[in-house]
DRENDO-1510 file (C-alpha; in Angstrom, 1 decimal, always signed):
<recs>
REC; n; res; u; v; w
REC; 1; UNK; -20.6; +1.3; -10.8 .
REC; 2; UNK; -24.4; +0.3; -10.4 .
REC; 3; UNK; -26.5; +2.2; -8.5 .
REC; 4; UNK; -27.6; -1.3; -6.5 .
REC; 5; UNK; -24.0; -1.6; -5.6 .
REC; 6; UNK; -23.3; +1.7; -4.2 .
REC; 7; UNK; -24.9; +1.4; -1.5 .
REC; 8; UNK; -22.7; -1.0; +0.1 .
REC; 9; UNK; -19.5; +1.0; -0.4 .
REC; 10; UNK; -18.4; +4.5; +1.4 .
REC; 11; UNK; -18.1; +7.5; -0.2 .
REC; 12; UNK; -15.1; +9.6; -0.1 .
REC; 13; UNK; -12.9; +12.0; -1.3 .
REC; 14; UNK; -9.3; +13.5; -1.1 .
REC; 15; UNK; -8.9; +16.6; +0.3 .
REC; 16; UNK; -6.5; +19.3; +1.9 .
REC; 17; UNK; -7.4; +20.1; +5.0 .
REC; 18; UNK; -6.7; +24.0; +5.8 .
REC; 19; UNK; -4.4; +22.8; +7.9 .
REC; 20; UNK; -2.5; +21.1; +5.2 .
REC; 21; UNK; -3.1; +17.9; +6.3 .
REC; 22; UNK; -4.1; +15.6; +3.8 .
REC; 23; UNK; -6.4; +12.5; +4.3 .
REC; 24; UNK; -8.2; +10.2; +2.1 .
REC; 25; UNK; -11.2; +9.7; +2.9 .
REC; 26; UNK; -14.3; +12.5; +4.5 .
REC; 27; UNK; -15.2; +9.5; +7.1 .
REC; 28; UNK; -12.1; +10.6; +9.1 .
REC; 29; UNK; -13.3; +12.5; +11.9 .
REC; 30; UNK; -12.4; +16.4; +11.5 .
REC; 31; UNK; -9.9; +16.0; +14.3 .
REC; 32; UNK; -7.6; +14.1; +11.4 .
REC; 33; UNK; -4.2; +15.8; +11.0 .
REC; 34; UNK; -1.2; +14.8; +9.1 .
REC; 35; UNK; +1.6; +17.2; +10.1 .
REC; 36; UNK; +4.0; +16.0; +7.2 .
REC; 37; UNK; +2.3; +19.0; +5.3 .
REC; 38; UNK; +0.7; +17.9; +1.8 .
REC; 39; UNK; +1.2; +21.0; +0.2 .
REC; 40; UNK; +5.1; +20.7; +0.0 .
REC; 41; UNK; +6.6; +21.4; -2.9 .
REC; 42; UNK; +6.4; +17.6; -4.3 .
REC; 43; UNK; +10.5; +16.5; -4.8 .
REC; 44; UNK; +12.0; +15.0; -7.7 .
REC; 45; UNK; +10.8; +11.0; -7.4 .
REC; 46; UNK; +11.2; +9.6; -10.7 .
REC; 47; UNK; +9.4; +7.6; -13.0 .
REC; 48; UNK; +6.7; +4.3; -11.1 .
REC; 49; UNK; +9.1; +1.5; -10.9 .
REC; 50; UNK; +9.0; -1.8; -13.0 .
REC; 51; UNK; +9.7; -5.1; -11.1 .
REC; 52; UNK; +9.4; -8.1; -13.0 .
REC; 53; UNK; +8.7; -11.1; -11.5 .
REC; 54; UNK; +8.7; -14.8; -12.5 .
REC; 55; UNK; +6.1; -17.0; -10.8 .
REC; 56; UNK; +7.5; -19.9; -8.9 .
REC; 57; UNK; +5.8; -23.1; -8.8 .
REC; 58; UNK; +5.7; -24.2; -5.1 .
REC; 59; UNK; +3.6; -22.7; -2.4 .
REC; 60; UNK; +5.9; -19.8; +0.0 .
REC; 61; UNK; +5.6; -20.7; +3.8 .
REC; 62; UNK; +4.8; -17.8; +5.8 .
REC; 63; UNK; +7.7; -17.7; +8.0 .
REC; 64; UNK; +9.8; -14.8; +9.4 .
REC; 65; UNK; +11.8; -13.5; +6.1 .
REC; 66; UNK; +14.8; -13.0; +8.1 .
REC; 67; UNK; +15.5; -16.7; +8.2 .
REC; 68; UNK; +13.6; -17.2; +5.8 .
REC; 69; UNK; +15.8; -19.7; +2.3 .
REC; 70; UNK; +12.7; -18.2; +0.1 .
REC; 71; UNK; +13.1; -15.0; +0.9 .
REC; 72; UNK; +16.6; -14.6; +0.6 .
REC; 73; UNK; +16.7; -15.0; -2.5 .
REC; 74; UNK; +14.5; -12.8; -3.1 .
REC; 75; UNK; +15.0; -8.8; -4.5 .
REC; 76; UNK; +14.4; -7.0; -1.6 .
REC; 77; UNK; +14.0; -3.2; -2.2 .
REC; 78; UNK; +14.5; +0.1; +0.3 .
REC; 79; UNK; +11.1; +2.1; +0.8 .
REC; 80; UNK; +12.0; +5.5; -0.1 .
REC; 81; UNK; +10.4; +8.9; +1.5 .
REC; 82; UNK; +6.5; +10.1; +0.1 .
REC; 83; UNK; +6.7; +12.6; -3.0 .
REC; 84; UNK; +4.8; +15.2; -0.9 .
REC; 85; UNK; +7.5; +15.5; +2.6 .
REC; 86; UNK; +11.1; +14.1; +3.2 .
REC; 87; UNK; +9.9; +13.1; +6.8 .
REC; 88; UNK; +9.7; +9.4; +6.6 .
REC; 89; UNK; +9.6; +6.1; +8.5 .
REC; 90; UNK; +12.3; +4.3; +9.9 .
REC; 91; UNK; +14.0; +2.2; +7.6 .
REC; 92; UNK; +11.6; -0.5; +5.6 .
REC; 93; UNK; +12.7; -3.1; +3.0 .
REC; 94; UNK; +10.0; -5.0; +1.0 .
REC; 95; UNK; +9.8; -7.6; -1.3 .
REC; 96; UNK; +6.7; -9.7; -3.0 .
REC; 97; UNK; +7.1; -13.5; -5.0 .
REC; 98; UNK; +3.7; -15.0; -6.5 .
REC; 99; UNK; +2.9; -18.3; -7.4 .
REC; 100; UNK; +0.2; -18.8; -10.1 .
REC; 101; UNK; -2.6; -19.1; -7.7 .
REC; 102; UNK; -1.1; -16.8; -4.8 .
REC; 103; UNK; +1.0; -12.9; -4.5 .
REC; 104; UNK; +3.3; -12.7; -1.3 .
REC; 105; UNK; +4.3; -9.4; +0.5 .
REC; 106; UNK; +7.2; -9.2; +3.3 .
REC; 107; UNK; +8.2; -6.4; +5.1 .
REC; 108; UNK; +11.2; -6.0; +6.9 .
REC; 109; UNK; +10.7; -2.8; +9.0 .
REC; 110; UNK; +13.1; -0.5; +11.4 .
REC; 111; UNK; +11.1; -0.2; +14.8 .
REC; 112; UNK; +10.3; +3.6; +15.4 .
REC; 113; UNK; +12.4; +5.3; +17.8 .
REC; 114; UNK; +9.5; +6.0; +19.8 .
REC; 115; UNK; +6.2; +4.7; +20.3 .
REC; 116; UNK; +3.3; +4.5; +17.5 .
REC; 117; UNK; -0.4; +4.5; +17.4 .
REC; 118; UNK; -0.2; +2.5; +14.3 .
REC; 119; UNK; +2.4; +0.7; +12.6 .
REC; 120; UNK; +1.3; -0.8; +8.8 .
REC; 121; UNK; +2.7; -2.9; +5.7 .
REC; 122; UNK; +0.5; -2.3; +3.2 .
REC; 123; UNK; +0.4; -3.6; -0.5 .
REC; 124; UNK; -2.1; -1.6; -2.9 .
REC; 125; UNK; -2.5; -3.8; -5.8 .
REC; 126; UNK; -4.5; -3.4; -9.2 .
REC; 127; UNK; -4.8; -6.1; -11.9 .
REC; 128; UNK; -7.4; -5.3; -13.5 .
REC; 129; UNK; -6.1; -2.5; -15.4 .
REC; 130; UNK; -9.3; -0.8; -16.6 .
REC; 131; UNK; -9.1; +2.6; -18.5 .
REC; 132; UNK; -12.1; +4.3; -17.8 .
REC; 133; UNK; -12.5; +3.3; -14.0 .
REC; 134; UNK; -10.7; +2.4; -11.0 .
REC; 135; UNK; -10.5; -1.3; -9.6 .
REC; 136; UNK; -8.3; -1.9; -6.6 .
REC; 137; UNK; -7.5; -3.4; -3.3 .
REC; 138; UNK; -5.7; -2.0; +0.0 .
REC; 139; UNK; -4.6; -5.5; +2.1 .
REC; 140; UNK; -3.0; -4.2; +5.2 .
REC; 141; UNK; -0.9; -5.8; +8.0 .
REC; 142; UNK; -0.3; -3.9; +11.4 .
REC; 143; UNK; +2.3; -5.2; +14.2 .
REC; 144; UNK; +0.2; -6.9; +15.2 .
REC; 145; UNK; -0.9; -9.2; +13.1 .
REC; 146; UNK; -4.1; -8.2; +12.2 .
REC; 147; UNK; -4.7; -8.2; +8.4 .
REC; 148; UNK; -7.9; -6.7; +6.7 .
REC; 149; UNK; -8.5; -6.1; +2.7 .
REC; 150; UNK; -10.4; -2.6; +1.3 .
REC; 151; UNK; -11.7; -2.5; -2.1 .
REC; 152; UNK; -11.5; +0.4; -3.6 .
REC; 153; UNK; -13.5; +1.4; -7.0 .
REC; 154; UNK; -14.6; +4.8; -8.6 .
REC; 155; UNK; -16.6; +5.3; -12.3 .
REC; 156; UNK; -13.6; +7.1; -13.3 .
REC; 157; UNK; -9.5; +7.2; -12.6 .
REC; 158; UNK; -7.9; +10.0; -11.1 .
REC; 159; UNK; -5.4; +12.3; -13.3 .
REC; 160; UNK; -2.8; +15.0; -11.8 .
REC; 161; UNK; -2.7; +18.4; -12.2 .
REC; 162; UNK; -0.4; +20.3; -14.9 .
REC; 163; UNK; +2.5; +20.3; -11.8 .
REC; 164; UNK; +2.2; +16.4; -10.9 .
REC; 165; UNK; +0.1; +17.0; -8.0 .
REC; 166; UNK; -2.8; +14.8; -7.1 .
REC; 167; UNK; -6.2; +15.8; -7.3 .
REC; 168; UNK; -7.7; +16.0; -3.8 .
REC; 169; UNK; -11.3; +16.6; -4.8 .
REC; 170; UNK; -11.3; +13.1; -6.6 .
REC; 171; UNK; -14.2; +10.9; -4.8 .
REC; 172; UNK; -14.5; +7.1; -5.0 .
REC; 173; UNK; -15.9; +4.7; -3.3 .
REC; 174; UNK; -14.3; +1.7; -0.7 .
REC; 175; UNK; -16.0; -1.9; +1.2 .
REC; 176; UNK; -13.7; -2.0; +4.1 .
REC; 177; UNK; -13.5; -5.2; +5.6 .
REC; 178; UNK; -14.2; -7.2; +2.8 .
REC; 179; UNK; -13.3; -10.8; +3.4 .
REC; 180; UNK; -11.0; -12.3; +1.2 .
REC; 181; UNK; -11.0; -16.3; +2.1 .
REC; 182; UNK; -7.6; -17.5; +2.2 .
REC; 183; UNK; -5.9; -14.4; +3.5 .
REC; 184; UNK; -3.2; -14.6; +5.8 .
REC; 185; UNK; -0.4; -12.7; +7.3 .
REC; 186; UNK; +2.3; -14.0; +9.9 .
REC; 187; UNK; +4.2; -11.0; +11.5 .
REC; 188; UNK; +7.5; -11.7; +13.9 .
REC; 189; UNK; +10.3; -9.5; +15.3 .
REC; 190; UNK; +14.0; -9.5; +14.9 .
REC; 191; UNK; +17.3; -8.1; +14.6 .
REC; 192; UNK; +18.4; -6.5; +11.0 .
REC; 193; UNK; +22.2; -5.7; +10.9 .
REC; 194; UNK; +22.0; -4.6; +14.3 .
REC; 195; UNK; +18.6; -3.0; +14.5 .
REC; 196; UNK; +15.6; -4.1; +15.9 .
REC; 197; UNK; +12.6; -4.5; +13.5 .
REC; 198; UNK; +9.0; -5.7; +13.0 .
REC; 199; UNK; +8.2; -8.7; +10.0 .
REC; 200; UNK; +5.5; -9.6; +8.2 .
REC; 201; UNK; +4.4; -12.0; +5.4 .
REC; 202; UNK; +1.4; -12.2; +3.5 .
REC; 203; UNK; -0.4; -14.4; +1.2 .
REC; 204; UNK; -3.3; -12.9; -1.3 .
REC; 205; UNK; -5.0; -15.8; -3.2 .
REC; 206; UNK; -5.7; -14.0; -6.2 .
REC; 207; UNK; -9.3; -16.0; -6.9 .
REC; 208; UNK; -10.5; -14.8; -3.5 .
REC; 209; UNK; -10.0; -11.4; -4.1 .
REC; 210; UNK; -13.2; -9.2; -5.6 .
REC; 211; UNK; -14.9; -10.7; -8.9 .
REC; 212; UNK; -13.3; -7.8; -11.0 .
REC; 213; UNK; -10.1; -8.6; -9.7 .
REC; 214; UNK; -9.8; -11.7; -9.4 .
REC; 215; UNK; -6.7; -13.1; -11.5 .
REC; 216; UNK; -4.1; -16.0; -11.9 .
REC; 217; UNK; -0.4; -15.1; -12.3 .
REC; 218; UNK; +0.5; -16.1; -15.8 .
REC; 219; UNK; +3.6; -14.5; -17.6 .
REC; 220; UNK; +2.9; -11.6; -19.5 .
REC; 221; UNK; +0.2; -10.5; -16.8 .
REC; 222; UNK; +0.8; -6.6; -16.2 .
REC; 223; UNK; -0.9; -5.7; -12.7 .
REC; 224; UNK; -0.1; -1.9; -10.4 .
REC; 225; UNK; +0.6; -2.2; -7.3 .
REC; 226; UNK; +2.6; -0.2; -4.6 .
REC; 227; UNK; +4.0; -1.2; -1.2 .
REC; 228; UNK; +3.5; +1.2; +1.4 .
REC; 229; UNK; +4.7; +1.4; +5.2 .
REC; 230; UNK; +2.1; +3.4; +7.1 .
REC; 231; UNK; +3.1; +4.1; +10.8 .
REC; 232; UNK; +0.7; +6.9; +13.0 .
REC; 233; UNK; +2.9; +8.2; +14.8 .
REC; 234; UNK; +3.5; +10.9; +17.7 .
REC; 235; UNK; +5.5; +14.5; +17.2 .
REC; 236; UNK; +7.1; +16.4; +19.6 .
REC; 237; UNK; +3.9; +18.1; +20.7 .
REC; 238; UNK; +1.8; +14.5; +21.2 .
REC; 239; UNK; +0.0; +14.7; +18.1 .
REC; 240; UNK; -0.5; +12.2; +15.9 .
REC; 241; UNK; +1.5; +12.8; +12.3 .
REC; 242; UNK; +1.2; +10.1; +9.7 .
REC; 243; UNK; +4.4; +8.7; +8.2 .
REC; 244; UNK; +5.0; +7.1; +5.2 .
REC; 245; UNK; +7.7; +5.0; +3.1 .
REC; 246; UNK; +7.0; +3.6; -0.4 .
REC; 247; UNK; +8.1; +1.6; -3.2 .
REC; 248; UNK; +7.1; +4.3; -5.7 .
REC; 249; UNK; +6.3; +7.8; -3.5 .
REC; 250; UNK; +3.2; +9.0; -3.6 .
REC; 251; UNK; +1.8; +12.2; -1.4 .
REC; 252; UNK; +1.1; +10.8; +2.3 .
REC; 253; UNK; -2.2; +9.1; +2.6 .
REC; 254; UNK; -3.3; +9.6; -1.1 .
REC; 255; UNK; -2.8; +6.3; -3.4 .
REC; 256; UNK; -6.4; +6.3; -4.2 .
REC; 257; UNK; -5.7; +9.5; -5.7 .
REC; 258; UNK; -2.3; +8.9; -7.0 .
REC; 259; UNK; -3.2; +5.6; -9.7 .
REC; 260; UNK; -0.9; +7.0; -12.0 .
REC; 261; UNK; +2.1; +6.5; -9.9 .
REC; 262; UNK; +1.7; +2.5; -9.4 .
REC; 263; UNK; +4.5; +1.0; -9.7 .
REC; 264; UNK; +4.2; -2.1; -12.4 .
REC; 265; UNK; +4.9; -5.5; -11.9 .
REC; 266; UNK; +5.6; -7.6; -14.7 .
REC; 267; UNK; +5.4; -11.2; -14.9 .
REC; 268; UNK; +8.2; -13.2; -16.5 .
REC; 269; UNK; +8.6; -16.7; -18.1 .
</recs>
């Protein structure tokens, strides 16, 4: 990355605290805990997932995917547990359909059986699929409504160690906030076979996104991405502990560190 560019972005860098907790990311203040204990033992998760995808033609309304026609037809997959902890979120289903100009995320998601601080859907996606460097962005929805886009770049790409484990000293760099014209999310509530749960849909025009990413859905495009359900919540002792569900489980809090385990998508005739 140019030095003339740097300056814009944060620094950061995974680490363990000596507490265990893992964050992404040195700006957290020091009080940042995450109670789901990154150095577990990482369990058996698998190879990344391949979803392949064939672009549709007409633009998706953003509309409640529960009674949703679009979106029930579409494969809907069941966020599994990090590779790091088996504590998890409630129960979260996800699906994405793209158009050649636009990628859409939905999130079906279990309400927690207690309050949160935070409740997330969040889609990491990467098609630019560089070699010797890291190109990426973080587009987030909360229950709220509120959506925002990070991007997130580094001179070099992250590796694991021998045992699978990510690296927590890698450092890269993110613009949060970084406006993406055309984004926009549309979150609801409902009921899922008897449970109560949170929605959300949203639409990433794939020209707005940053100049190195910038793309258009054509078949045979191979991007990464991962769909992540991120929910602060509160343990037993009123502490925040960071929960996470994923498409393809990564340790909590650490996809920046963790490119290697992007799931692929694939896009079809």
């Amino acid at each position: 990355m140019p030095l003339s560019e740097r300056s814009i972005f944060t620094f950061h860098r995974c680490r363990l605290l000596a507490a265990g907790a893992l964050c992404c990311a040195v700006a957290m203040m020091a009080g940042c805990k995450n109670n789901t204990s990154a150095a577990a033992v990482e369990h058996n998760v698998g190879k990344p997932p391949v979803v392949t995808l064939s672009p549709v033609q007409a633009a998706i309304p953003l509309t409640n995917p529960l009674t949703s026609e679009v979106w029930s037809k579409a494969t809907w997959i069941h966020l599994a547990a990090p590779a790091n902890t088996n504590r998890t979120t409630a129960p979260t289903r996800a699906a994405i359909l793209v158009t050649p100009t636009t990628l859409y995320a939905a999130f079906v998601c279990e309400k927690q059986p207690a309050d949160v601080a935070k409740d997330s859907a969040v889609l990491f996606l990467d098609t630019h699929n560089a070699d010797d460097h890291m190109e990426m962005v973080k587009i987030a929805v909360d229950s709220a409504g509120a959506a925002s886009c990070t991007w997130i770049r580094s001179d070099g790409v992250p590796t694991p160690h021998s045992d699978a484990s990510p690296d927590l000293g890698y450092s890269f760099y993110t613009l949060p906030d970084f406006k993406v014209p055309g984004l926009t999310a549309q979150v609801g509530q409902g009921d899922d076979q008897g449970a109560p749960v949170w929605t959300s849909v949203v639409a990433i025009p794939l020209q707005s996104l940053p100049q190195p990413l910038k793309a258009v859905a054509t078949p045979g495009a191979r991007w990464k991405f991962n769909l992540i359900r991120s929910v602060m919540a509160f343990n037993g002792n009123g502490e925040k502990e960071h929960l996470q569900a994923n498409l393809s489980p990564i340790y909590v809090g650490a996809q920046e560190c963790t490119t290697w385990r992007m799931a692929e998508l694939v896009l079809a005739q």
